[in-house]
N, C-alpha and C positions, 0 to 999 in steps of 0.2 A: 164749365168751371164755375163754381162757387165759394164764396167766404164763408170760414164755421170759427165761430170762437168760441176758447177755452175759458167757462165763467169764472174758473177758482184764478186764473192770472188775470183777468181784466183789472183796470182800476175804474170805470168808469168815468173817464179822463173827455171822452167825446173825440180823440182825436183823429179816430178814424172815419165817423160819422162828418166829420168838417174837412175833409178830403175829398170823398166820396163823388166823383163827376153825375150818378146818377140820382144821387140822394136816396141809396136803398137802404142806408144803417141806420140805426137809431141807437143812442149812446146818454148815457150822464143820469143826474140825478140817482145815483147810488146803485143804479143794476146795471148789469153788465149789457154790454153792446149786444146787439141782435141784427141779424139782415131780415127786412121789410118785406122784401122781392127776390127770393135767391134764382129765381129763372130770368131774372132781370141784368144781374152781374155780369159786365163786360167781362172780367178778368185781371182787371186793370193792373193790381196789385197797390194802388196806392193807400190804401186804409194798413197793409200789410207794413210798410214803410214806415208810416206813421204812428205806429201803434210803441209806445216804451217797452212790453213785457212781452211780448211775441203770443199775445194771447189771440192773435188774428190768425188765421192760414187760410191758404188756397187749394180747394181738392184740384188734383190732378187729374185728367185724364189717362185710362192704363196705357196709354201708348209714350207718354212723357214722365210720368210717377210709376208704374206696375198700378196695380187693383188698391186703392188706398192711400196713394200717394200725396202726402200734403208739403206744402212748400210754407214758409213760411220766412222773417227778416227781421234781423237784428241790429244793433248797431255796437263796435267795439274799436273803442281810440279814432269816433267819426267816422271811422269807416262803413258802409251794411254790410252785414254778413246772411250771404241767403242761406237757411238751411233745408234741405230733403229729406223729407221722413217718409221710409218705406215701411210697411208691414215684412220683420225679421230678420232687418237689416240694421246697423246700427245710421243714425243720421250724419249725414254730409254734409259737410259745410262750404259755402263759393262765399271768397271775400267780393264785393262790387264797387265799383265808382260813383259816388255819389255824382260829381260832376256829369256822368253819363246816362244818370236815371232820375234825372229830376230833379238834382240837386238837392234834392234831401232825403 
């Protein structure tokens, strides 16, 4: 698993890069976030969390997503909301507990 972000939603915010437990993002100063290392990414999901525009996700492996599978996290009325995007399927949504994934 790795992180891919979508450059046209980033904002260049760094929030995800100042999450990151392994320091593989790199974020701010007006371009879009990048991963440094993507054979490096635990999986974690926390850059995914912390991102405002959901311009982060996580590929999937096809055993948990299908071939393409990307996950990505929202947040609505504080709540996140994970969603799943599969290739020809419309995307899924799981609302989550903050209180149980890190509290934020």
């Amino acid at each position: 698993m790795s992180v891919v972000f979508e450059p046209s939603l980033c904002v260049s915010c760094g929030r995800c890069a100042s999450v990151c437990p392994g320091t593989l993002l790199e974020a701010g100063d007006g371009r879009p976030a990048r991963i440094l290392f993507p054979d490096d990414c635990w999986g974690c999901a926390s850059c995914l969390k912390a991102c405002p525009r959901r311009a982060v996700r996580l590929t999937l492996p096809p055993a948990l997503g299908g071939l393409g599978g990307l996950l990505s996290c929202g947040r609505e009325g504080g709540r996140l909301v994970w969603r799943l995007e599969r290739p020809g399927r419309e995307p899924a949504d799981f609302p989550g507990d903050p209180e149980g994934e890190g509290g934020y």
